[in-house]
C-alpha positions as CSV (number, residue, x, y, z in Angstrom):
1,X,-20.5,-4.0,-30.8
2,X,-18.4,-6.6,-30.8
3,X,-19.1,-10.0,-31.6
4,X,-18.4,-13.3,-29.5
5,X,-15.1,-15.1,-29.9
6,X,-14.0,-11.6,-31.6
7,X,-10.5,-11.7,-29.5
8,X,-9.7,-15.5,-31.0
9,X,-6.6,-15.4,-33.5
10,X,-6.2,-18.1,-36.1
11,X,-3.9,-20.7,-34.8
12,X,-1.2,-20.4,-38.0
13,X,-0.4,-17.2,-37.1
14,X,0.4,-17.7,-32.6
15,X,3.9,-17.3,-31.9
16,X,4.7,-18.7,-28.3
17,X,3.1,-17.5,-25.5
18,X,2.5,-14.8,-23.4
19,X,2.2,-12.3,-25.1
20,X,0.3,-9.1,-25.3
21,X,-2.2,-8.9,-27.9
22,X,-3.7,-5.9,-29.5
23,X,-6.5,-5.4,-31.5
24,X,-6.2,-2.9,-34.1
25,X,-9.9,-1.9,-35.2
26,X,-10.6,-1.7,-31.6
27,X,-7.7,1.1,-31.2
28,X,-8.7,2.9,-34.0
29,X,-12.4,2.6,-33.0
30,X,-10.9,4.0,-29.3
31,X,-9.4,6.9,-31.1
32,X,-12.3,8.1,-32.6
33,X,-14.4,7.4,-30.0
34,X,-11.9,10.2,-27.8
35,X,-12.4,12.6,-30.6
36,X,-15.9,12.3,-30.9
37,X,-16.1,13.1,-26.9
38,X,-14.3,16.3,-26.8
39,X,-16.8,17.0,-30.2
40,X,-13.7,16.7,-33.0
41,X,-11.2,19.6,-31.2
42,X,-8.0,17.8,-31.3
43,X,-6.3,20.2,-30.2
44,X,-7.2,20.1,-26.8
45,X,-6.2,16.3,-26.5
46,X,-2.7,15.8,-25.3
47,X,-3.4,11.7,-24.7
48,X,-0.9,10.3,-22.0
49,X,2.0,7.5,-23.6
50,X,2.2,5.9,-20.4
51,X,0.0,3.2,-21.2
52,X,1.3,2.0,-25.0
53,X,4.9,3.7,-24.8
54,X,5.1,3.1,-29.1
55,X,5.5,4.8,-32.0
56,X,3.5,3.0,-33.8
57,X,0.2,4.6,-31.9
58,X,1.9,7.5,-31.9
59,X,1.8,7.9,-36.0
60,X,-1.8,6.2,-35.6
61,X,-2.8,9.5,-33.0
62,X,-1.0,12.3,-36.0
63,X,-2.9,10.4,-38.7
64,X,-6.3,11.6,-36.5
65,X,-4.6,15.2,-36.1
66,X,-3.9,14.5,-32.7
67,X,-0.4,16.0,-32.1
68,X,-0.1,16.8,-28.2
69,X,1.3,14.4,-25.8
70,X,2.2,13.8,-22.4
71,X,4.9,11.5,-20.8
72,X,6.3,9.9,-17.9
73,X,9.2,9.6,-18.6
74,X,12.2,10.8,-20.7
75,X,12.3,7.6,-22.9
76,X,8.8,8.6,-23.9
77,X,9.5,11.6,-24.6
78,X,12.7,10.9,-26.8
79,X,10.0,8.2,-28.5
80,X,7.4,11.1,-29.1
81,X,10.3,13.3,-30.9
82,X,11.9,10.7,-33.0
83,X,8.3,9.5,-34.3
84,X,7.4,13.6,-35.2
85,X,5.0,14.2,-32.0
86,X,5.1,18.4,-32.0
87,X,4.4,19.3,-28.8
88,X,5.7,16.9,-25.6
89,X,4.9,17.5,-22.6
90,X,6.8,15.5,-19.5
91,X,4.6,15.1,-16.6
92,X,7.6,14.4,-14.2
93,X,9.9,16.9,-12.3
94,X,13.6,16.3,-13.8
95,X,15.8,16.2,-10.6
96,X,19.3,15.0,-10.2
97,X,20.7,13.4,-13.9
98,X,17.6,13.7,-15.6
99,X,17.9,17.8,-15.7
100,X,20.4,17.3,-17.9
101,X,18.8,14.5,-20.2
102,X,16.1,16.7,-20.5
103,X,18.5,19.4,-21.9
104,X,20.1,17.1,-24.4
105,X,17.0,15.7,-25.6
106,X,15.7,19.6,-26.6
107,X,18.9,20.1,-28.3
108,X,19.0,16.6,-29.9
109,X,15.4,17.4,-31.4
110,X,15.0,21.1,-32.0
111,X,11.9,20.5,-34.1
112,X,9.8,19.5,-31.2
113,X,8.7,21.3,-28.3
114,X,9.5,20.1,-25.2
115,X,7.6,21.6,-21.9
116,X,8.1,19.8,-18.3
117,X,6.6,20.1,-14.7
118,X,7.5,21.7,-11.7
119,X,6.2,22.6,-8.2
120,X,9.8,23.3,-6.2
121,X,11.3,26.5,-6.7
122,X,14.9,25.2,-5.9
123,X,14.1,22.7,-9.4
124,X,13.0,25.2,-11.5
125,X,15.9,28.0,-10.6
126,X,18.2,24.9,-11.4
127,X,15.9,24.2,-14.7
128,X,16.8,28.2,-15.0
129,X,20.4,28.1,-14.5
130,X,20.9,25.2,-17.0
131,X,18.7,27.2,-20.0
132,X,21.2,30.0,-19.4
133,X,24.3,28.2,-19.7
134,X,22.5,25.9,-22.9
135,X,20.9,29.0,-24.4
136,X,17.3,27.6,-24.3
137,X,14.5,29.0,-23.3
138,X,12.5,26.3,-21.6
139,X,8.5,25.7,-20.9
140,X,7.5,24.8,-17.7
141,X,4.0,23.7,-16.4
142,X,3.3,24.3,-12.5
143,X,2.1,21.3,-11.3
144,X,-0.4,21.6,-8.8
145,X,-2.3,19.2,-6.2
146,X,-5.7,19.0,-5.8
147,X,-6.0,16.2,-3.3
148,X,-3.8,13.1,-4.4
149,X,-0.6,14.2,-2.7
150,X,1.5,12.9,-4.8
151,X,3.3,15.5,-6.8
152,X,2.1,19.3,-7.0
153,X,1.7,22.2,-5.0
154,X,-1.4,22.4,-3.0
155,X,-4.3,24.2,-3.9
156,X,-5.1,25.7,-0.8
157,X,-1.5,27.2,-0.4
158,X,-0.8,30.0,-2.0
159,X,1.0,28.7,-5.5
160,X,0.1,32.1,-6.9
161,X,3.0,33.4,-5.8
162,X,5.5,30.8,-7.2
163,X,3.7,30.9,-10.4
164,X,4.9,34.6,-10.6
165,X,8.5,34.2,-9.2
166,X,8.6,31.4,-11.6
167,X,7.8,33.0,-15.0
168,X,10.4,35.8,-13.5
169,X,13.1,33.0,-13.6
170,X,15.7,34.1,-16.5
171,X,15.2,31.8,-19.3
172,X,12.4,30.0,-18.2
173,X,8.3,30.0,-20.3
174,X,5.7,29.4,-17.3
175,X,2.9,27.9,-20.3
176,X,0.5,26.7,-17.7
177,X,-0.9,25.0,-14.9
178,X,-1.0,21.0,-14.7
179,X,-2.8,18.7,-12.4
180,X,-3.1,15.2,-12.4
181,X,-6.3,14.0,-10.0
182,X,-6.1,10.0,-10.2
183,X,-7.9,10.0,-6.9
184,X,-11.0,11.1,-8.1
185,X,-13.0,8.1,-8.3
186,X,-16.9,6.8,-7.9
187,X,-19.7,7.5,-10.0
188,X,-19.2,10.5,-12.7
189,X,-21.8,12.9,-10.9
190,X,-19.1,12.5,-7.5
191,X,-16.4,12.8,-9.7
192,X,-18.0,16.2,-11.9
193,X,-18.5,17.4,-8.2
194,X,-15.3,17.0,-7.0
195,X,-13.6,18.4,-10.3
196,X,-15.5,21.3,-10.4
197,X,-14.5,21.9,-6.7
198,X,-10.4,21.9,-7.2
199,X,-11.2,24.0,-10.2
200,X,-13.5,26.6,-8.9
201,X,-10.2,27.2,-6.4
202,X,-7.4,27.4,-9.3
203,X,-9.9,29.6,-11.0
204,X,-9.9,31.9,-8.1
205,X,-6.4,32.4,-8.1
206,X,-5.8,32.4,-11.9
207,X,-7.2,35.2,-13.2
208,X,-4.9,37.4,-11.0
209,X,-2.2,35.4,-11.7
210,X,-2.9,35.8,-15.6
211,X,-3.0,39.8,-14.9
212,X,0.5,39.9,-13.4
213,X,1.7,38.2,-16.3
214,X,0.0,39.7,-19.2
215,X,-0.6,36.5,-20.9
216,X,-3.0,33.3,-20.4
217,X,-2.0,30.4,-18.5
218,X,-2.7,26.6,-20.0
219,X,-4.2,24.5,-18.1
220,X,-3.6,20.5,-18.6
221,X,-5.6,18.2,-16.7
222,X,-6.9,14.8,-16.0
223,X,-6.9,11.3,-16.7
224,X,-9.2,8.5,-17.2
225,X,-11.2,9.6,-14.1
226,X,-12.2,12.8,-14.7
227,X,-11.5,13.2,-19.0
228,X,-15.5,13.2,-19.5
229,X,-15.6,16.2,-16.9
230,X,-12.8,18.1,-18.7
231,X,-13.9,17.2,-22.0
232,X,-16.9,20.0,-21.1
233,X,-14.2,22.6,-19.9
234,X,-13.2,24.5,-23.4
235,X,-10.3,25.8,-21.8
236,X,-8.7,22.7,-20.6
237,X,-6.4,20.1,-22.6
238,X,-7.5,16.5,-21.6
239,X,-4.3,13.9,-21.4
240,X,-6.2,10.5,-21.2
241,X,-3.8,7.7,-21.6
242,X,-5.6,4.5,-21.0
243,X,-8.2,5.0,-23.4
244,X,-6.2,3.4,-26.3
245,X,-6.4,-0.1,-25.1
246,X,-9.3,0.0,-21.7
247,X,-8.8,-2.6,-19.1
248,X,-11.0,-4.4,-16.5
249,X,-10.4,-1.7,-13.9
250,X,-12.3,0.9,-16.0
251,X,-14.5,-1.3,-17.4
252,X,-15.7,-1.7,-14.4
253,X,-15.5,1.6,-13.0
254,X,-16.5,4.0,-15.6
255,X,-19.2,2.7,-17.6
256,X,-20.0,6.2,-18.7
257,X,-17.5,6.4,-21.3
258,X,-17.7,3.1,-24.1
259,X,-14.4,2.6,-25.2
260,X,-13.5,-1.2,-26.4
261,X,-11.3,-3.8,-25.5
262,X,-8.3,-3.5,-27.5
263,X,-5.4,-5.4,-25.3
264,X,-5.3,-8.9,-24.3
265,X,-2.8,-11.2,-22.9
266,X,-2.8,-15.1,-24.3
267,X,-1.4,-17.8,-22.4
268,X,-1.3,-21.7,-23.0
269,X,-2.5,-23.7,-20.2
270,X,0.4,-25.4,-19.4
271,X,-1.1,-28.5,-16.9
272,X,-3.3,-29.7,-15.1
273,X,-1.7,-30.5,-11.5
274,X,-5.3,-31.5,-10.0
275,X,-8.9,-32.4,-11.8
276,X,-10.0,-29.1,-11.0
277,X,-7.7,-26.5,-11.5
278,X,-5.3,-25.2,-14.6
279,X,-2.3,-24.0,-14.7
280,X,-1.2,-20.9,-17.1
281,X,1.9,-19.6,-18.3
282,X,0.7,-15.9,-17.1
283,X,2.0,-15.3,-13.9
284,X,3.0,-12.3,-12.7
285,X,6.1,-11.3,-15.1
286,X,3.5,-11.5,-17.5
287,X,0.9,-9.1,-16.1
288,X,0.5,-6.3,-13.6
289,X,0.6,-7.5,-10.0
290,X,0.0,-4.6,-7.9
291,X,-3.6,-5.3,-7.3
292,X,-5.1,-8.3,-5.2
293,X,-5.3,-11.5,-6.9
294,X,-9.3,-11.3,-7.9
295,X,-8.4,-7.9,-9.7
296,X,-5.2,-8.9,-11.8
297,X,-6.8,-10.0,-14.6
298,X,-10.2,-12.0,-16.3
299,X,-10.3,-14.9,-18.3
300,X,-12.4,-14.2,-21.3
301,X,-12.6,-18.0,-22.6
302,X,-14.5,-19.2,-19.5
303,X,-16.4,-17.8,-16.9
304,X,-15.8,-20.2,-14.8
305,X,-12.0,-20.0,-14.7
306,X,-11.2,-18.3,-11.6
307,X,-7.3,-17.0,-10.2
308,X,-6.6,-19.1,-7.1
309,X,-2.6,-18.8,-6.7
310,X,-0.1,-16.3,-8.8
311,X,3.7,-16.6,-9.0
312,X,6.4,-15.3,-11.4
313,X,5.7,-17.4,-14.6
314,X,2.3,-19.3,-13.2
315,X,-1.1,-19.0,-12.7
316,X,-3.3,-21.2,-11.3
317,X,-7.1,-21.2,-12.5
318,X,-9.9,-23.1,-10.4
319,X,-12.3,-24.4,-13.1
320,X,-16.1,-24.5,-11.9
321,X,-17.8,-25.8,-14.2
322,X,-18.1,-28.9,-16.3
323,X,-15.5,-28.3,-19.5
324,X,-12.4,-30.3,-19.7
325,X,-9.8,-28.4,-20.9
326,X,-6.3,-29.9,-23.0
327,X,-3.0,-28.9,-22.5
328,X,-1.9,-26.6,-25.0
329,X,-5.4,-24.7,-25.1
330,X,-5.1,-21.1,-25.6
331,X,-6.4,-18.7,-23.0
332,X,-6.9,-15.0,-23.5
333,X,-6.9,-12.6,-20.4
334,X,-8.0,-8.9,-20.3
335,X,-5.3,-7.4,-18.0
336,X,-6.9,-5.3,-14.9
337,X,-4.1,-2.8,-14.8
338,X,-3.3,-2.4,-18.8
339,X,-0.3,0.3,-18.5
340,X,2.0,-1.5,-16.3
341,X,1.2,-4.7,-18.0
342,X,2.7,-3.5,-21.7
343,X,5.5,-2.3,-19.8
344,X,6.2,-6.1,-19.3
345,X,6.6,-7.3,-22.5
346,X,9.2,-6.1,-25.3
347,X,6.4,-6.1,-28.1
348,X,3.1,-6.3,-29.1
349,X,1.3,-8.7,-31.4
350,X,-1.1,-6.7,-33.6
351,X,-4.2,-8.2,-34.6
352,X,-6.6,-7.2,-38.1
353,X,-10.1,-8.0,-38.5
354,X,-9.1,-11.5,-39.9
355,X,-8.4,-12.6,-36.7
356,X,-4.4,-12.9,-38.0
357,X,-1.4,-11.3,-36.2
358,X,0.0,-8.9,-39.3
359,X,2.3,-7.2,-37.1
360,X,4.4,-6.6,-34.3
361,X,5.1,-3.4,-32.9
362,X,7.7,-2.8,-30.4
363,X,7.1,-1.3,-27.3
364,X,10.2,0.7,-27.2
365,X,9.8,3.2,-24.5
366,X,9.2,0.6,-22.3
367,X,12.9,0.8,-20.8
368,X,14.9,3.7,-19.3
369,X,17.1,4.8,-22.1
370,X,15.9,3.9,-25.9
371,X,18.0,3.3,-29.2
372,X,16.7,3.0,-32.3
């Protein structure tokens, strides 16, 4: 449990603000916890990058044994190579330029292994042709949809068939089956009901599937949502991303599984344009703003500090109740949306037990391309 005032760092040691803060016993804490869930078998954890995007956390997730990944893009999955991830998954079909990215990044790092999506037969005979002429043999994952309609083939057609004409493609490994169900939501008996719905369907097809091919099929699946379902499902690799730092959103949301703050954002208050409201240099450069204004982020310091107006460097905080606060105070935020918010900032100031910053780690897959 933690205690109060744990997220308070030691005034010597603030650089300027924002900046995103993260807490490095609650990571570790996080990453246990996720072990201890899918009862110590790390090899069916292939946690999603998305939300951290450094290689840092990546060398803190191999120290655990944990060495399965999943990305969303191909600067996350470059990261994942140069920092010794062994298996890398890309949960994004490569169209257009990134087809041939995706080749050079398998021949820049032979070491690793590389597997991709699809769920378009025209993709995968191009992923096909490219293999030939590079003389790889690639691994693909059919992606499929189970209701958010957002990538994937859908369930209820019949995806059998382009699993087969797939693995027939020359130079081309169909390893699995991948699904991504982010629209799963409510409490975990709706969401255990709805999971083991779309599955009961894939598992009516897969069997035959597996019998034309003479060999098993992976499944990948999940997120946040529906990791405690899958976590029961010995057959299934779990990719939860968000896990490593939590946010507000799942706080909220899944109670079931108690995974710790471990992200913050810290802002000074900057003025004080009427006797009852703040303002703070967060605004929305400095955290996710996709949501409405009452779900962008919390105040941990006050209660009573509510968001009344956002803008690109400022945020305005009503303050109902009796405090005064100084210009110059520090404020600390727990971002709603944590994985869009890191993607924000260049770094991230890491924070011991002390309450001191002793590091900063760079959040290096945050852009399209990466150079180290």
């Amino acid at each position: 449990m933690m205690n109060d005032y744990w997220w308070e760092i030691k005034p010597e040691t603030l650089p300027d603000t924002p900046f995103l803060a993260v807490y490095l016993n609650p990571v570790k804490h996080n990453i246990e916890l996720l072990i201890d869930l899918i009862d110590g078998d790390t090899q069916r954890l292939r946690p999603h990058i998305k939300t951290h995007k450094c290689g840092e956390i990546l060398n803190l997730y191999k120290s655990y044994g944990i060495n399965k990944v999943k990305c969303a893009t191909i600067a996350e999955a470059e990261l994942s190579a140069i920092f010794g991830i062994k298996d890398i998954l890309l949960a994004y079909q490569p169209t257009g330029g990134k087809r041939q990215r995706w080749i050079d990044l398998i021949l820049k790092y032979p070491d690793a292994a590389f597997s991709v999506i699809v769920d378009d037969l025209q993709v995968a005979q191009q992923l096909s042709d490219l293999a030939v002429i590079n003389g790889l043999k690639l691994t693909v994952y059919l992606d499929l949809n189970t209701g958010m309609n957002r990538t994937g083939v859908d369930i209820n057609a019949d995806w059998a068939l382009m699993a087969v004409l797939i693995s027939r493609m020359p130079n081309l490994n169909l390893a699995g089956l991948h699904i991504y169900d982010g629209h799963i939501k409510g409490l975990v008996e709706q969401r255990k009901q709805l999971v083991e719905e779309s599955l009961a369907k894939v598992m009516n097809q897969l069997a035959n599937i597996e019998n034309q091919l003479e060999y098993k099929l992976k499944i990948v699946a999940g997120g946040s949502n529906t990791f405690p379902i899958y976590a029961n499902c010995k057959d299934v690799e779990c990719s939860p991303g968000t896990f490593v730092f939590w946010d507000v959103n799942y706080q909220t949301n899944l109670p079931e599984q108690p995974f710790e703050t471990a992200a913050l954002l810290v802002g000074s208050i900057i003025s004080k344009p009427t006797p009852g409201t703040l303002c703070v240099d967060l605004g929305y450069k400095s955290v996710a703003a996709e949501n409405p204004l009452d779900k962008r982020l919390v105040i941990l310091n006050d209660k009573e500090l509510v968001p009344i107006a956002h803008s690109e460097e400022h945020l305005v905080l009503e303050n109902r109740g009796t405090r005064d606060y100084l210009i110059g105070e520090k404020v600390y935020a727990i971002p709603y949306h944590v994985c869009p918010t890191c993607a924000l900032y260049d770094d991230m100031q890491i924070i011991d037990d002390q309450h001191e910053i002793v590091d900063s780690w760079a959040i290096t897959a945050r852009k399209r391309k990466i150079n180290i």
